[in-house]
Backbone atoms as SQL, in Angstrom:
CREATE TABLE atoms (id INTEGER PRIMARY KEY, chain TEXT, resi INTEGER, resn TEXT, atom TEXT, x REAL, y REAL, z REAL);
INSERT INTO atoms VALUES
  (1, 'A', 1, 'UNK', 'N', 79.483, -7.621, -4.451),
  (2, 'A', 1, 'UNK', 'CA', 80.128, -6.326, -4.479),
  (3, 'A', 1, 'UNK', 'C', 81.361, -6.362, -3.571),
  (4, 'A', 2, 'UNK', 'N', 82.500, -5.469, -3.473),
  (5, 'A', 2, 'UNK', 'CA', 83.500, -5.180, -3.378),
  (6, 'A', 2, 'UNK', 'C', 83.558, -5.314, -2.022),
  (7, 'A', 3, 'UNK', 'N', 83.863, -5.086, -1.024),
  (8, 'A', 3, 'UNK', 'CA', 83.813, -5.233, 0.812),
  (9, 'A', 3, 'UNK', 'C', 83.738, -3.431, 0.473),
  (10, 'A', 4, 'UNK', 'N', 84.666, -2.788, 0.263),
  (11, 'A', 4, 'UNK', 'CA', 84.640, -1.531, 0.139),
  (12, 'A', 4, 'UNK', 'C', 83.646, -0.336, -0.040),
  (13, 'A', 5, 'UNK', 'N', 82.949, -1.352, -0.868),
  (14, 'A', 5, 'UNK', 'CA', 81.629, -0.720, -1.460),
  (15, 'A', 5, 'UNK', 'C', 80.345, -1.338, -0.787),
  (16, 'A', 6, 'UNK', 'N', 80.436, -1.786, 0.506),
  (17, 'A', 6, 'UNK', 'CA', 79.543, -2.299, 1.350),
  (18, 'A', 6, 'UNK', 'C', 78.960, -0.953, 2.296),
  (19, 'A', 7, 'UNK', 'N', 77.864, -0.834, 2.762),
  (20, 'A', 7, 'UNK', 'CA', 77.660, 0.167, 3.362),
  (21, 'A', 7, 'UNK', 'C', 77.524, 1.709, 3.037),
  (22, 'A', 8, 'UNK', 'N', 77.588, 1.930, 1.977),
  (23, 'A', 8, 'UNK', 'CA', 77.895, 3.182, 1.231),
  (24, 'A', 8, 'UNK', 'C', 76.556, 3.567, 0.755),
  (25, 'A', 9, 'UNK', 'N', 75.937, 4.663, 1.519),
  (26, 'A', 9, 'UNK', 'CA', 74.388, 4.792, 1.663),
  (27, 'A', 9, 'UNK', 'C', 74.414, 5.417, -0.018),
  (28, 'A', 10, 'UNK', 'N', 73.355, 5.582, -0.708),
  (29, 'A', 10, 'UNK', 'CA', 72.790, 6.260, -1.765),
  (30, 'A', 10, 'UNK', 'C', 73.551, 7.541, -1.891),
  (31, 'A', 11, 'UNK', 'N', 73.859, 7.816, -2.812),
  (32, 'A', 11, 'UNK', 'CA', 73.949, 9.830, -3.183),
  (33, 'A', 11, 'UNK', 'C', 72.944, 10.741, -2.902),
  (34, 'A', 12, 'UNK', 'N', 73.010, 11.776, -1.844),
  (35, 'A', 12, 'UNK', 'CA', 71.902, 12.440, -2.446),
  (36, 'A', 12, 'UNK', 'C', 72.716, 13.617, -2.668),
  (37, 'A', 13, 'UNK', 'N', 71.981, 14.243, -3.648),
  (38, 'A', 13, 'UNK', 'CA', 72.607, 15.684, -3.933),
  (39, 'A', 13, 'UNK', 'C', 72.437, 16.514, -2.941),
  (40, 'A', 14, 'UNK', 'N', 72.837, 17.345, -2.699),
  (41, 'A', 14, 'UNK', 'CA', 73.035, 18.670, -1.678),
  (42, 'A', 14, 'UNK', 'C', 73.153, 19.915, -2.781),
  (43, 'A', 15, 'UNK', 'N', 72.419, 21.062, -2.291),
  (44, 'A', 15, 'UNK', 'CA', 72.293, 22.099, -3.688),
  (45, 'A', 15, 'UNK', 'C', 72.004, 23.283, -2.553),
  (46, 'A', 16, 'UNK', 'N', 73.126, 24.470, -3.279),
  (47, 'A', 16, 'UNK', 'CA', 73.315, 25.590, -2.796),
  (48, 'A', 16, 'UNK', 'C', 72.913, 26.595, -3.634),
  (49, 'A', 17, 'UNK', 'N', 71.919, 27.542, -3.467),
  (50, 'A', 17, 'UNK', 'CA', 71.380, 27.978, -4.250),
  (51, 'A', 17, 'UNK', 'C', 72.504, 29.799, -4.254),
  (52, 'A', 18, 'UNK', 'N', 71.855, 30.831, -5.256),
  (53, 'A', 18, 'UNK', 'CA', 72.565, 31.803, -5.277),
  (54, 'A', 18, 'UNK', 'C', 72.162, 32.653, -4.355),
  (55, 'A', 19, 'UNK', 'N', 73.626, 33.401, -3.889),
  (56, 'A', 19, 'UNK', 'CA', 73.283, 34.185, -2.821),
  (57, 'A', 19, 'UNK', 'C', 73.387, 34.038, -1.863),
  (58, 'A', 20, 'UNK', 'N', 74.244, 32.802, -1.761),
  (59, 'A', 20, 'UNK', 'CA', 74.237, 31.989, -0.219),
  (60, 'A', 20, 'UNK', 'C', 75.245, 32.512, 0.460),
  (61, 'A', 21, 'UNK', 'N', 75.317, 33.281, 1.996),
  (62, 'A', 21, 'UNK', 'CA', 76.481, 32.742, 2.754),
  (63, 'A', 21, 'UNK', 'C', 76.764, 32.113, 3.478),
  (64, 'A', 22, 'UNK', 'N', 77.578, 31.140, 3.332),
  (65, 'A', 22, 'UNK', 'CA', 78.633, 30.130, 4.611),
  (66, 'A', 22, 'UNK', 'C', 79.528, 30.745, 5.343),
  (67, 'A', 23, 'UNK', 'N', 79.045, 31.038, 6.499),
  (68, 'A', 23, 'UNK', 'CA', 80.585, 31.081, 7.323),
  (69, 'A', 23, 'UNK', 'C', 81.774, 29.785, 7.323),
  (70, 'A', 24, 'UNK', 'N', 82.546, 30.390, 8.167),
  (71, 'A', 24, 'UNK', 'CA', 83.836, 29.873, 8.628),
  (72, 'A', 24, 'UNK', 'C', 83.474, 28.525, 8.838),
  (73, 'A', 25, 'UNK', 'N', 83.497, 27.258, 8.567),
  (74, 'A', 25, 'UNK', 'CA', 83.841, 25.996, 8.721),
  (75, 'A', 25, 'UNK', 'C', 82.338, 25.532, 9.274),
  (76, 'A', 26, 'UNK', 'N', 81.670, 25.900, 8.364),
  (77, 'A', 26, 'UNK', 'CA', 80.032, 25.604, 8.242),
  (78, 'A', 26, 'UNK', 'C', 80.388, 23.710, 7.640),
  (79, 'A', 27, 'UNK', 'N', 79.856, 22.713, 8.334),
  (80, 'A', 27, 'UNK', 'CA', 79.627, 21.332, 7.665),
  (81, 'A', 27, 'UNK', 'C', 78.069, 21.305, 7.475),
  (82, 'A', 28, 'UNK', 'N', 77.864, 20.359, 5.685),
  (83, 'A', 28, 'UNK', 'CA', 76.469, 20.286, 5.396),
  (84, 'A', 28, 'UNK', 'C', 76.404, 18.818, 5.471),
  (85, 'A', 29, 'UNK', 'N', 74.982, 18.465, 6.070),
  (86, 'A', 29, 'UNK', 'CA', 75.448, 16.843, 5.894),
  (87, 'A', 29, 'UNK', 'C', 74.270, 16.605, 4.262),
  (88, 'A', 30, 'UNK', 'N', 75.242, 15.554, 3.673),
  (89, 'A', 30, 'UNK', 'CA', 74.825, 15.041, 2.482),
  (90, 'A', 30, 'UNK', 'C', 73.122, 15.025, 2.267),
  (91, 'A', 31, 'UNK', 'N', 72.975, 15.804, 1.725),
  (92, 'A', 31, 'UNK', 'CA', 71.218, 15.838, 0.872),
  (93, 'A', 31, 'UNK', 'C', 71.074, 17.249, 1.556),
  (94, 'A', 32, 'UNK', 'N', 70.962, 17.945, 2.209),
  (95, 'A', 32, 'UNK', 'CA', 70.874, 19.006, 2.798),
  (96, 'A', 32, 'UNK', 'C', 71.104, 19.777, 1.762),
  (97, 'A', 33, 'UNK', 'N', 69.904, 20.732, 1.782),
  (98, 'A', 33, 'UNK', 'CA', 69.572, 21.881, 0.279),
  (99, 'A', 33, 'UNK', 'C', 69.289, 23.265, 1.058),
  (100, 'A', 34, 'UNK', 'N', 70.595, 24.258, 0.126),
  (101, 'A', 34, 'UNK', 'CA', 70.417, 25.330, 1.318),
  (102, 'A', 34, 'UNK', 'C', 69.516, 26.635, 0.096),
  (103, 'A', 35, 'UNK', 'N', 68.230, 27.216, 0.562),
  (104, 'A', 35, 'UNK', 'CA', 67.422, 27.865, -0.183),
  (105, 'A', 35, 'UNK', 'C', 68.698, 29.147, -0.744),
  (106, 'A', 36, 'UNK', 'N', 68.519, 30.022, -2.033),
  (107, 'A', 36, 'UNK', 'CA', 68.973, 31.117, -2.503),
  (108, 'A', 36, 'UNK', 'C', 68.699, 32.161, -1.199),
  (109, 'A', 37, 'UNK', 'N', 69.542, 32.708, -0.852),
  (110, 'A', 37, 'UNK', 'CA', 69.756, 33.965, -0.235),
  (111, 'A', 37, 'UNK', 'C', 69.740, 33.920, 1.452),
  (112, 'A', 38, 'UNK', 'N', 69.645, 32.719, 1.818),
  (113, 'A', 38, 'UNK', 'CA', 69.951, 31.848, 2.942),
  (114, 'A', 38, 'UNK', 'C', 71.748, 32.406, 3.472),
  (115, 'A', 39, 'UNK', 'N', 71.502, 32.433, 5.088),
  (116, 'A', 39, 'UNK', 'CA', 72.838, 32.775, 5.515),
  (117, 'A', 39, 'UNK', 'C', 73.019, 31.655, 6.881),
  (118, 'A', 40, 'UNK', 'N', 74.280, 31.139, 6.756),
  (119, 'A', 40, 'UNK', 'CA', 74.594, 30.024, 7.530),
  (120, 'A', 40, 'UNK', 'C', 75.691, 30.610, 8.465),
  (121, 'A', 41, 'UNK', 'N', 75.932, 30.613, 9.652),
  (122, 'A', 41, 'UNK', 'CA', 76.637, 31.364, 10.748),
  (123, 'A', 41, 'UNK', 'C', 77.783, 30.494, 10.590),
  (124, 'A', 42, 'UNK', 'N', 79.119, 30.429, 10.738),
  (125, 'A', 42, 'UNK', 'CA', 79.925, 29.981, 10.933),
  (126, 'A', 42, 'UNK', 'C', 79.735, 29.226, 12.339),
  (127, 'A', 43, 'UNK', 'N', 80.840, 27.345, 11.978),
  (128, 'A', 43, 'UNK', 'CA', 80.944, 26.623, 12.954),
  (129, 'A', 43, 'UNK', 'C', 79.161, 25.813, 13.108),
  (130, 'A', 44, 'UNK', 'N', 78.402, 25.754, 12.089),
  (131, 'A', 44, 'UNK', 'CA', 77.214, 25.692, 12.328),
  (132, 'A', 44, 'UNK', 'C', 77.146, 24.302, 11.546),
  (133, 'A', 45, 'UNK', 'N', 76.314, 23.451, 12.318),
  (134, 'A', 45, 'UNK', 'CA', 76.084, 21.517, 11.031),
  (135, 'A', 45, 'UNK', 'C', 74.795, 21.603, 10.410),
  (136, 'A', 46, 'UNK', 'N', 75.015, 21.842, 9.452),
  (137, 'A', 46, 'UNK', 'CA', 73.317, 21.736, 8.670),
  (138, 'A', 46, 'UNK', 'C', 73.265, 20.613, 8.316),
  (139, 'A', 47, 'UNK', 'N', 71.775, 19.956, 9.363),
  (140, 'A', 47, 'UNK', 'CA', 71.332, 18.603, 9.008),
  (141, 'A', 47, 'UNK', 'C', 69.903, 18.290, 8.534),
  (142, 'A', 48, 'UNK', 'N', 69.270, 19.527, 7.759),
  (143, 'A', 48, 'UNK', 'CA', 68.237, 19.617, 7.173),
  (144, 'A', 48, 'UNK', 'C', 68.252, 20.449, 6.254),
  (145, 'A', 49, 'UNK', 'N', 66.924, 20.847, 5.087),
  (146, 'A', 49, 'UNK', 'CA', 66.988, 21.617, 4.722),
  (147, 'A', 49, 'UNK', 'C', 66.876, 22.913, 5.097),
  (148, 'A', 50, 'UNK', 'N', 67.348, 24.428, 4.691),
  (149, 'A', 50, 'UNK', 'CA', 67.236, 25.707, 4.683),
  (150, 'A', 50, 'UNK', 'C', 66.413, 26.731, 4.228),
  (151, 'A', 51, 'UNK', 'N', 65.279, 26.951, 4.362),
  (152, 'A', 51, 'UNK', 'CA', 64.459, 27.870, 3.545),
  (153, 'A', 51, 'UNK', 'C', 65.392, 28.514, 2.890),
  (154, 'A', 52, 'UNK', 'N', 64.780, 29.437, 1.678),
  (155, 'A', 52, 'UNK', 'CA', 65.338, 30.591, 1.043),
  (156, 'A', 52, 'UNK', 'C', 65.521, 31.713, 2.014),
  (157, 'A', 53, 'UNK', 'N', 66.378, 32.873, 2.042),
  (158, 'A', 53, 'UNK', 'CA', 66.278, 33.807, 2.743),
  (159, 'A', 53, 'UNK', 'C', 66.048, 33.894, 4.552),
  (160, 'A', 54, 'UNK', 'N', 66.297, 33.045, 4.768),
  (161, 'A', 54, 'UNK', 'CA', 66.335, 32.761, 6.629),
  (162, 'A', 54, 'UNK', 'C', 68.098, 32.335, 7.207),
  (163, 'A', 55, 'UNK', 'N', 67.970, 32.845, 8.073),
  (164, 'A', 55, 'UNK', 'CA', 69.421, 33.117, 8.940),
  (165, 'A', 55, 'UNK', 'C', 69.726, 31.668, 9.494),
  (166, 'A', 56, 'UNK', 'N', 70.255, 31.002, 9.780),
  (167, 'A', 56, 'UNK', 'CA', 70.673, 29.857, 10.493),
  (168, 'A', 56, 'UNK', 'C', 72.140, 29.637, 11.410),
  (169, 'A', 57, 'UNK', 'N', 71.052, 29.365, 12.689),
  (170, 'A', 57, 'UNK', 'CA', 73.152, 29.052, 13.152),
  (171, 'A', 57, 'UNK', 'C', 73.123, 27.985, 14.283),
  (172, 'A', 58, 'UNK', 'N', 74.392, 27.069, 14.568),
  (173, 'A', 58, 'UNK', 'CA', 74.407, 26.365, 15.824),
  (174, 'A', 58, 'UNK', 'C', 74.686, 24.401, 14.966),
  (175, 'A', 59, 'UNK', 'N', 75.059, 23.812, 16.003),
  (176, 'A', 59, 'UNK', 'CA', 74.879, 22.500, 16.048),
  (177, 'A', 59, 'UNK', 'C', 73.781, 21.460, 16.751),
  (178, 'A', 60, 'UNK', 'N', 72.728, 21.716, 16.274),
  (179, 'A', 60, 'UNK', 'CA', 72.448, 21.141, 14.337),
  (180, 'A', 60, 'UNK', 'C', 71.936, 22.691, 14.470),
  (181, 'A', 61, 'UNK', 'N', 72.267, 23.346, 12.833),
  (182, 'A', 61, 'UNK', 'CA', 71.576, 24.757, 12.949),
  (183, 'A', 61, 'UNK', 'C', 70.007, 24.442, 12.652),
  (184, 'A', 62, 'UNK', 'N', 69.819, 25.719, 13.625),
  (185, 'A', 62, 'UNK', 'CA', 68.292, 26.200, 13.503),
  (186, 'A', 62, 'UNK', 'C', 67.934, 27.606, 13.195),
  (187, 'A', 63, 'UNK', 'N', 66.930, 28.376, 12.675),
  (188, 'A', 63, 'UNK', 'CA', 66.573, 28.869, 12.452),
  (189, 'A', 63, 'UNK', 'C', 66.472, 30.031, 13.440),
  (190, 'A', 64, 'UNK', 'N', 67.146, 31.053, 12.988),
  (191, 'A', 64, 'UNK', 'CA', 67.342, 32.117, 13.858),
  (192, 'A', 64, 'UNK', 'C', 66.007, 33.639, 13.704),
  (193, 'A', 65, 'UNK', 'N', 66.079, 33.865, 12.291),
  (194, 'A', 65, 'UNK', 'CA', 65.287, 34.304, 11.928),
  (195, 'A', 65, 'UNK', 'C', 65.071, 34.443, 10.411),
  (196, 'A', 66, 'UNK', 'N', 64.256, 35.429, 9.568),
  (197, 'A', 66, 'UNK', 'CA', 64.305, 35.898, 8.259),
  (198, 'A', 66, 'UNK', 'C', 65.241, 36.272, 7.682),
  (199, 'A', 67, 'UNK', 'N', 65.714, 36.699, 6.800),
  (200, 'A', 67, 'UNK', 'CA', 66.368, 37.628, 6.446),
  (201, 'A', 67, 'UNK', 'C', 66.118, 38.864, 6.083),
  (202, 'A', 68, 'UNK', 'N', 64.784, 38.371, 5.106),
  (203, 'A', 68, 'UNK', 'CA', 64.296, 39.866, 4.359),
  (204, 'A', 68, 'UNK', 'C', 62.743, 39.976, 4.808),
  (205, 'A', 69, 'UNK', 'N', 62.347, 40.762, 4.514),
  (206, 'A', 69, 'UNK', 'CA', 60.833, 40.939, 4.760),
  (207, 'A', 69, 'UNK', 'C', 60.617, 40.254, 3.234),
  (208, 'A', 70, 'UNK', 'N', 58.583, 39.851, 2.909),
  (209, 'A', 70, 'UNK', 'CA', 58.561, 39.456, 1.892),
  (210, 'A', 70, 'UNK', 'C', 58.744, 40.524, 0.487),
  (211, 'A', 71, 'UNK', 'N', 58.652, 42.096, 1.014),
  (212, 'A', 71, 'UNK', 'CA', 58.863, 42.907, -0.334),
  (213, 'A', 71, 'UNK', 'C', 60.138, 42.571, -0.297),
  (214, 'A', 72, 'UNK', 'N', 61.255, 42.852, 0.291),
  (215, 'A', 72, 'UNK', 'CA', 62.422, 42.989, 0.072),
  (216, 'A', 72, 'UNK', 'C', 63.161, 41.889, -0.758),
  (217, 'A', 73, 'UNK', 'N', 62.181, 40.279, -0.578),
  (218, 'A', 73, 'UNK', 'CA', 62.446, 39.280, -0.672),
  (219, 'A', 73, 'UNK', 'C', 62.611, 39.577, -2.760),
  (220, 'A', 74, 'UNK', 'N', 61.263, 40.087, -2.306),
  (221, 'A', 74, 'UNK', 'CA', 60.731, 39.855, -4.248),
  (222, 'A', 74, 'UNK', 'C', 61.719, 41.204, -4.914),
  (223, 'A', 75, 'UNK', 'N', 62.042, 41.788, -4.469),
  (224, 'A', 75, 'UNK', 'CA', 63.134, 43.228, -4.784),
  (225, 'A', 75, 'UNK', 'C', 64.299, 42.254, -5.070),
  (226, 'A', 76, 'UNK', 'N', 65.260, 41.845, -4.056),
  (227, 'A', 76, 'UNK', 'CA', 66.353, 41.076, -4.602),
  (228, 'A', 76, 'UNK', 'C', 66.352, 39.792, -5.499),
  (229, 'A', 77, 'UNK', 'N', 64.917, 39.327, -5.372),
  (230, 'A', 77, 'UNK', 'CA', 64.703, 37.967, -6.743),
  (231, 'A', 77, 'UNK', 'C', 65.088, 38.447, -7.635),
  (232, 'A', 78, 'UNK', 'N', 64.555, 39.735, -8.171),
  (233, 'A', 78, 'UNK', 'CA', 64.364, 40.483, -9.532),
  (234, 'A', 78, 'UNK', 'C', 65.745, 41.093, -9.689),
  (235, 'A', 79, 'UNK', 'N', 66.536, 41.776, -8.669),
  (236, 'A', 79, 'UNK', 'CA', 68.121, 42.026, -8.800),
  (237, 'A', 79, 'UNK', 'C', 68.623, 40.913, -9.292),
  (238, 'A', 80, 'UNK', 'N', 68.786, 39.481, -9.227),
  (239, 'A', 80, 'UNK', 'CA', 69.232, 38.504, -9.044),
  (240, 'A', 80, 'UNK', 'C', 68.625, 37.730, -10.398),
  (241, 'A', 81, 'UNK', 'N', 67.908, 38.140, -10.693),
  (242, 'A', 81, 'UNK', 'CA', 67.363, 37.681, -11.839),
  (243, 'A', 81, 'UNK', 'C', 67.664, 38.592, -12.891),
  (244, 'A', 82, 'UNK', 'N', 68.176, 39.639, -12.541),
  (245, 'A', 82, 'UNK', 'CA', 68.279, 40.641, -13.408),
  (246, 'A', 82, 'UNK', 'C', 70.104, 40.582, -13.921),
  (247, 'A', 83, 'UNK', 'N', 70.631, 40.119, -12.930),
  (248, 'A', 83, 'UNK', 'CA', 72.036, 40.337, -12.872),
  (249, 'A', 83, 'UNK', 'C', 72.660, 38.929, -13.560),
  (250, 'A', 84, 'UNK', 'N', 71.475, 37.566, -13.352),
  (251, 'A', 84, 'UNK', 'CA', 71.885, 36.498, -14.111),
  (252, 'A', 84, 'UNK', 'C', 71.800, 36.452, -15.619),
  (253, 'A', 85, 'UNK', 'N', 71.107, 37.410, -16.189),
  (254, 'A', 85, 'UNK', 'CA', 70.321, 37.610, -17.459),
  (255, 'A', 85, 'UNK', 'C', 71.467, 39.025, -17.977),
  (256, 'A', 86, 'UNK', 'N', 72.239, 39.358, -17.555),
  (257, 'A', 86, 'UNK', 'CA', 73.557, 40.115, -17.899),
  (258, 'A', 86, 'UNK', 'C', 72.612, 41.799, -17.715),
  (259, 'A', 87, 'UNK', 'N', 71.622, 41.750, -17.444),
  (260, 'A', 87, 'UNK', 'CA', 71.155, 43.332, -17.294),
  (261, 'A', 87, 'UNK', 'C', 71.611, 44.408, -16.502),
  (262, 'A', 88, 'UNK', 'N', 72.431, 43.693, -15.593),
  (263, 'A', 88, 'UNK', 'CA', 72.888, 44.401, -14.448),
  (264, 'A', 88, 'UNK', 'C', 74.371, 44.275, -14.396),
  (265, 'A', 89, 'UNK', 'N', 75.335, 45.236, -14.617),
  (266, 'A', 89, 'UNK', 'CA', 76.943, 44.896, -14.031),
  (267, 'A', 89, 'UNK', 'C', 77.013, 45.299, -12.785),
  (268, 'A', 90, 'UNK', 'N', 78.095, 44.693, -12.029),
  (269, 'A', 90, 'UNK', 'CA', 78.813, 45.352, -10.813),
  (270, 'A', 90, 'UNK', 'C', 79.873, 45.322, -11.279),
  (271, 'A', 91, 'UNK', 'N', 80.157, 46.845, -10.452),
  (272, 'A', 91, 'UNK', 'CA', 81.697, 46.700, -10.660),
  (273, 'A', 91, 'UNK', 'C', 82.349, 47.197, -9.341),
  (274, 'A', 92, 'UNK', 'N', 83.601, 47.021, -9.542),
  (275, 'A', 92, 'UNK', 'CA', 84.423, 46.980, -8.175),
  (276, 'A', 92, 'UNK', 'C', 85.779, 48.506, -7.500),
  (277, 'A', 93, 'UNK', 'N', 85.406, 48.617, -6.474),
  (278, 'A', 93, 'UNK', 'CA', 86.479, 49.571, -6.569),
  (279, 'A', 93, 'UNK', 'C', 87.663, 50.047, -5.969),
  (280, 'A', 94, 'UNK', 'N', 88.174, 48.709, -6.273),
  (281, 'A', 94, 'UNK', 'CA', 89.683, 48.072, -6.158),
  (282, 'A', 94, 'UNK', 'C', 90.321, 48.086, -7.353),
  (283, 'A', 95, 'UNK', 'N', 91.475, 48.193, -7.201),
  (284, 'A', 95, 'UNK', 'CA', 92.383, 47.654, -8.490),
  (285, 'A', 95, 'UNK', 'C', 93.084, 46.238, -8.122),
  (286, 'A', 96, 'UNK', 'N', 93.230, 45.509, -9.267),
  (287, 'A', 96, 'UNK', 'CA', 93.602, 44.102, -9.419),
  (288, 'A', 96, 'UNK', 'C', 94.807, 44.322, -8.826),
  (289, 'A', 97, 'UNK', 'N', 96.079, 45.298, -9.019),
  (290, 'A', 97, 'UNK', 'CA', 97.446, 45.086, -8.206),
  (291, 'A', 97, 'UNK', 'C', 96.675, 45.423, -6.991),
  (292, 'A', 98, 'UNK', 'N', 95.825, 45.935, -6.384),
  (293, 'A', 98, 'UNK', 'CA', 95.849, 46.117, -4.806),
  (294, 'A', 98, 'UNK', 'C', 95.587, 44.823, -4.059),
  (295, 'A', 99, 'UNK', 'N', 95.276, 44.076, -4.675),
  (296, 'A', 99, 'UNK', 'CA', 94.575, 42.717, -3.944),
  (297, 'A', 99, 'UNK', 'C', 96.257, 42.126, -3.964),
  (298, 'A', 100, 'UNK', 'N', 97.139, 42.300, -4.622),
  (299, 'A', 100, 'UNK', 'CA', 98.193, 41.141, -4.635),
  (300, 'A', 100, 'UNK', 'C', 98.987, 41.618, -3.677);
């Protein structure tokens, strides 16, 4: 093989589920799977995986707390499941020239 292509560990996928937020200049390291509805603090290195729905922050982030309680949890699955399946619109209340 190539010299180039020496050392070049395996792929692993890394998978961000829906609902996620990243702050400001959040780094994930490679294979790191962040659960649906999971919130990542800005400036934070995720070097593991993320439950669904739990707060995370820091270098290496850790686990700060929940997000939702478990009803609340199963309330927004079903929004979210509801809104992928076209049952649900949002709409916005801005106009497109105001953003420019």
């Amino acid at each position: 093989a190539p010299i180039i292509l020496s050392g070049i560990p395996d792929a692993l996928p890394t998978v961000i589920g829906d609902d996620v937020w990243l702050g400001h200049a959040v780094t994930i390291m490679r294979g790191a799977n962040i659960g649906n509805g999971a919130i990542v603090a800005s400036n934070s290195v995720v070097t593991k995986n993320v439950p669904a729905y739990e707060i995370w922050a820091g270098i290496p982030a850790k686990k700060i707390k929940k997000r939702f309680t478990p009803q609340q949890i199963e309330k927004h699955e079903s929004f979210l499941s509801d809104f992928k399946q076209g049952l649900i619109k949002l709409n916005h209340d801005r106009k497109l020239e105001d953003l420019q």
